[in-house]
VOBA-1610 file (N, C-alpha, C; in pm, whole numbers, padded with zeros to 5 digits, always signed):
BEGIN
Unk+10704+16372+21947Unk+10812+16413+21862Unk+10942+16359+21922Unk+11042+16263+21857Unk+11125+16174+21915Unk+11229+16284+21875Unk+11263+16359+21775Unk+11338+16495+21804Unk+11369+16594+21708Unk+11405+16706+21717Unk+11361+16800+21678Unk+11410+16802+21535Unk+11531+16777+21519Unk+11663+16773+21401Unk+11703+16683+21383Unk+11678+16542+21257Unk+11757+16451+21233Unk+11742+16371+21110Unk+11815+16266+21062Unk+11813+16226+20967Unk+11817+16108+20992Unk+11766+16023+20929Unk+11778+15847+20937Unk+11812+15783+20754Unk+11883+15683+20764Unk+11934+15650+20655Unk+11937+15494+20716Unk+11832+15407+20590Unk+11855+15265+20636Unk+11778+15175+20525Unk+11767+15060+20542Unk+11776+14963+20457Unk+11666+14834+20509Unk+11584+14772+20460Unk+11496+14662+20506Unk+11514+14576+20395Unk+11474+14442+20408Unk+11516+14287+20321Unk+11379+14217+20389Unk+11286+14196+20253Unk+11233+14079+20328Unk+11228+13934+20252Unk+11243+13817+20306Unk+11290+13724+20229Unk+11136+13595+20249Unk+11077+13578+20160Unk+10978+13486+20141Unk+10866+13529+20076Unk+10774+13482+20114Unk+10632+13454+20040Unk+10532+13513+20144Unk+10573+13534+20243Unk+10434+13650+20351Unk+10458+13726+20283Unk+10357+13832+20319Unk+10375+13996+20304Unk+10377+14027+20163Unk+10417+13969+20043Unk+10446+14008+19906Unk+10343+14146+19878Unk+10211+14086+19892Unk+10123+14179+19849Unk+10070+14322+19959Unk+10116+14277+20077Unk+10104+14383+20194Unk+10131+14521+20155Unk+10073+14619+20288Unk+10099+14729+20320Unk+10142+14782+20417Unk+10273+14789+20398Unk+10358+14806+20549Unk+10387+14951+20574Unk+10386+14920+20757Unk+10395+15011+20787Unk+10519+15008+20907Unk+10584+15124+20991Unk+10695+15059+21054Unk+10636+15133+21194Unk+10703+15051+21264Unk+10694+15082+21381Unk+10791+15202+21417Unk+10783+15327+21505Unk+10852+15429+21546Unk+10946+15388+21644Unk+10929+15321+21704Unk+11014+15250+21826Unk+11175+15175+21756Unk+11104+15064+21712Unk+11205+14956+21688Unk+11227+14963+21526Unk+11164+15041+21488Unk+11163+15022+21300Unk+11144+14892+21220Unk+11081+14799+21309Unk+11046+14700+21241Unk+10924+14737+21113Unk+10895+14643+21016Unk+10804+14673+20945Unk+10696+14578+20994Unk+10569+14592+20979Unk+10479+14545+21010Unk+10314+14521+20844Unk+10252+14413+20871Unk+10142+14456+20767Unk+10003+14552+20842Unk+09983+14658+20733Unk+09907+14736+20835Unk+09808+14711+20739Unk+09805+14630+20599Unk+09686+14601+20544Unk+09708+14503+20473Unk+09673+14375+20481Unk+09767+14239+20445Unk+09660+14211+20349Unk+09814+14115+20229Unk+09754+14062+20119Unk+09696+13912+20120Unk+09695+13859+20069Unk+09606+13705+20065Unk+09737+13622+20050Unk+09724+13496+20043Unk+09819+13415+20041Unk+09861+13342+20209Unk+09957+13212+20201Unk+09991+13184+20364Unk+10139+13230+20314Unk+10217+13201+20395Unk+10365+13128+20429Unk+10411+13233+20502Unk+10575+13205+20463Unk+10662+13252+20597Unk+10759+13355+20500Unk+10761+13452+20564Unk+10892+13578+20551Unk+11009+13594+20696Unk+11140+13656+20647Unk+11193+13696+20760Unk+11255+13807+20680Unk+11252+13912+20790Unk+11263+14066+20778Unk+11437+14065+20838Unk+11464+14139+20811Unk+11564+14199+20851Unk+11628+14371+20776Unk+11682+14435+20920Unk+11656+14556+20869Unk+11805+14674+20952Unk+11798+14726+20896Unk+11914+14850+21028Unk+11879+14975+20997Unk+11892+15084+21077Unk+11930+15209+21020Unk+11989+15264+21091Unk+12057+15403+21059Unk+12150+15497+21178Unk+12067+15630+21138Unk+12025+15701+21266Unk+12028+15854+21273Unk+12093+15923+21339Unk+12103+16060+21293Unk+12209+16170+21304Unk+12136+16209+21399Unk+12116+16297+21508Unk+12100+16382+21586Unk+12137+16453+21597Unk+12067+16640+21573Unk+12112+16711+21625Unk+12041+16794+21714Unk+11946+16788+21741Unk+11848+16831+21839Unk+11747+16740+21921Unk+11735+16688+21989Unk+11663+16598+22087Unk+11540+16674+22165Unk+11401+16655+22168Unk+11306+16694+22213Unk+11289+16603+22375Unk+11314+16485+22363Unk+11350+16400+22443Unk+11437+16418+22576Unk+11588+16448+22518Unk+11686+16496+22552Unk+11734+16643+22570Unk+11689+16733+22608Unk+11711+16836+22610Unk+11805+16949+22715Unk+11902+16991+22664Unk+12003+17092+22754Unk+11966+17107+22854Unk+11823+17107+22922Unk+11788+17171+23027Unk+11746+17049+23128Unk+11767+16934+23074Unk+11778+16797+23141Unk+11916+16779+23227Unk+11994+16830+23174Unk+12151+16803+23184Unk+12176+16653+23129Unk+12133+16654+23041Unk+12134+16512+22965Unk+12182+16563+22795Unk+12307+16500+22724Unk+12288+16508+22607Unk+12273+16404+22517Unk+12215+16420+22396Unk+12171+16297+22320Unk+12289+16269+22254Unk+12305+16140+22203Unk+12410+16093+22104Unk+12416+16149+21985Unk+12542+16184+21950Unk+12532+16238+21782Unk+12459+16097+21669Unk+12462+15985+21724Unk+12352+15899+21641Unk+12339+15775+21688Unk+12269+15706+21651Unk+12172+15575+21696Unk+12164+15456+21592Unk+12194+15402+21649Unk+12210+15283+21497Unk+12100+15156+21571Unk+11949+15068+21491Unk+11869+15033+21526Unk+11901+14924+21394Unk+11937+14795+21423Unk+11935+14668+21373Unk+11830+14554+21438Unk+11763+14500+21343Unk+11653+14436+21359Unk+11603+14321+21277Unk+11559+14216+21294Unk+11532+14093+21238Unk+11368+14011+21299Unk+11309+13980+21217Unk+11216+13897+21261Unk+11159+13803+21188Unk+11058+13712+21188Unk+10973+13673+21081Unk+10834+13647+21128Unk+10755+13700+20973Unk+10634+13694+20955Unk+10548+13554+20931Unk+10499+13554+20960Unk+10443+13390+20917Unk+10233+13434+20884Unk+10194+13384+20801Unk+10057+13410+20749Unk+10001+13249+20736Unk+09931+13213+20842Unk+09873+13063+20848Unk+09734+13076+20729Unk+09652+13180+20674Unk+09517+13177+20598Unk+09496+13312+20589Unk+09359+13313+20543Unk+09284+13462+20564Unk+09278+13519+20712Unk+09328+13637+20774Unk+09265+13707+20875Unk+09347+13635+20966Unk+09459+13540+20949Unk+09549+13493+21047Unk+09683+13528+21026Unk+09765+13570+21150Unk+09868+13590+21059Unk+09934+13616+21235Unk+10107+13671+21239Unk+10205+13619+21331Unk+10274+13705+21295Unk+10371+13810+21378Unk+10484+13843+21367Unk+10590+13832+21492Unk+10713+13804+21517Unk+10772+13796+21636Unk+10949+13893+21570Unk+10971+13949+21644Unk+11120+14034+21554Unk+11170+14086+21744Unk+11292+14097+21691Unk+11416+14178+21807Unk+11469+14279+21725Unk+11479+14375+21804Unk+11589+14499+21792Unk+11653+14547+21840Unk+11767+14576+21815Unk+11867+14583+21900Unk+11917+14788+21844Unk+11897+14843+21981Unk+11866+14987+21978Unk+12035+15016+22053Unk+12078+15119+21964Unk+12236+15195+22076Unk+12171+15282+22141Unk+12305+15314+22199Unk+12265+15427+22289Unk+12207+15532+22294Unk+12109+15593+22358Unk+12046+15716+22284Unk+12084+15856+22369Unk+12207+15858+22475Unk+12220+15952+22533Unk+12388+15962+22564Unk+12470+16041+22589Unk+12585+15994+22647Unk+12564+16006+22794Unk+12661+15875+22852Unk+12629+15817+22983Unk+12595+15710+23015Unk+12461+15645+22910Unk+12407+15564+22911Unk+12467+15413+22882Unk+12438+15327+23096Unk+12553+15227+23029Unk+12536+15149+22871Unk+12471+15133+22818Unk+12495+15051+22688Unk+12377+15019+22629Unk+12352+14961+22492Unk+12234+14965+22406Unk+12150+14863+22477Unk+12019+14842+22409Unk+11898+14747+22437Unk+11892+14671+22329Unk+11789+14525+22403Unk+11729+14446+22301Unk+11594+14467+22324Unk+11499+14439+22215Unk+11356+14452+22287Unk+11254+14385+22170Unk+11193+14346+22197Unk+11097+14235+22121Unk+10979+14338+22065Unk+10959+14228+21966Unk+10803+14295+21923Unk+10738+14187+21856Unk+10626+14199+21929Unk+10499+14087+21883Unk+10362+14122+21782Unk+10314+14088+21725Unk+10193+14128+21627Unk+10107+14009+21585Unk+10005+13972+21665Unk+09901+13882+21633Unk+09795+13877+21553Unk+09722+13852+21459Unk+09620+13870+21396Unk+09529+13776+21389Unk+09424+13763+21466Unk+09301+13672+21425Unk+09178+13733+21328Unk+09095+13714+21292Unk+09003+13757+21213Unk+08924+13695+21262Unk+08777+13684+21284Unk+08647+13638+21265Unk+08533+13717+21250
//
């Protein structure tokens, strides 16, 4: 449970011919979208995405840490999908995460990879 009280408000774009027919699903981390049950077809997509959440309770972060969480988090993200055939397929994306505590010197970047072979 990433925390107890909050709200997220955000937006995804995907631009091409991967994924059209997919079933996406997002990652909890980075909020990228991912295919968690892919359609037929090849080519190439690129994702791009942001959102901000509110915080008001942190499971993570908690009073008794002496740590407090940020009143919110803003998670911008970009990648592209690429689908070479059946049962093959590629994802590579960055996200760029704020701060999630006050104190904390400054936000992250962090990758995310997704390979698919089939046989």
């Amino acid at each position: 449970m990433a925390s107890k009280t909050s709200t997220r408000l955000g937006v995804d774009v995907l631009i091409g011919r991967a994924g059209q027919n997919d079933l996406w699903v997002r990652d909890s981390t980075t909020g990228q979208l991912y295919a968690g049950i892919e359609g037929q077809g090849v080519g190439t997509s690129f994702a791009f995405g942001m959102d901000y959440t509110m915080v008001a309770d942190s499971a993570y972060f908690p009073e008794s840490f002496g740590t407090q969480a940020e009143d919110g988090r803003l998670r911008v993200r970009g990648g592209i999908h690429a689908r070479m055939g059946e049962g093959m397929s590629m994802f590579y994306g960055a996200t760029y995460l704020s701060e999630e505590y006050v104190g904390q010197d400054g936000g992250q970047i962090v990758g995310s990879v997704k390979l698919n072979f089939n046989f």
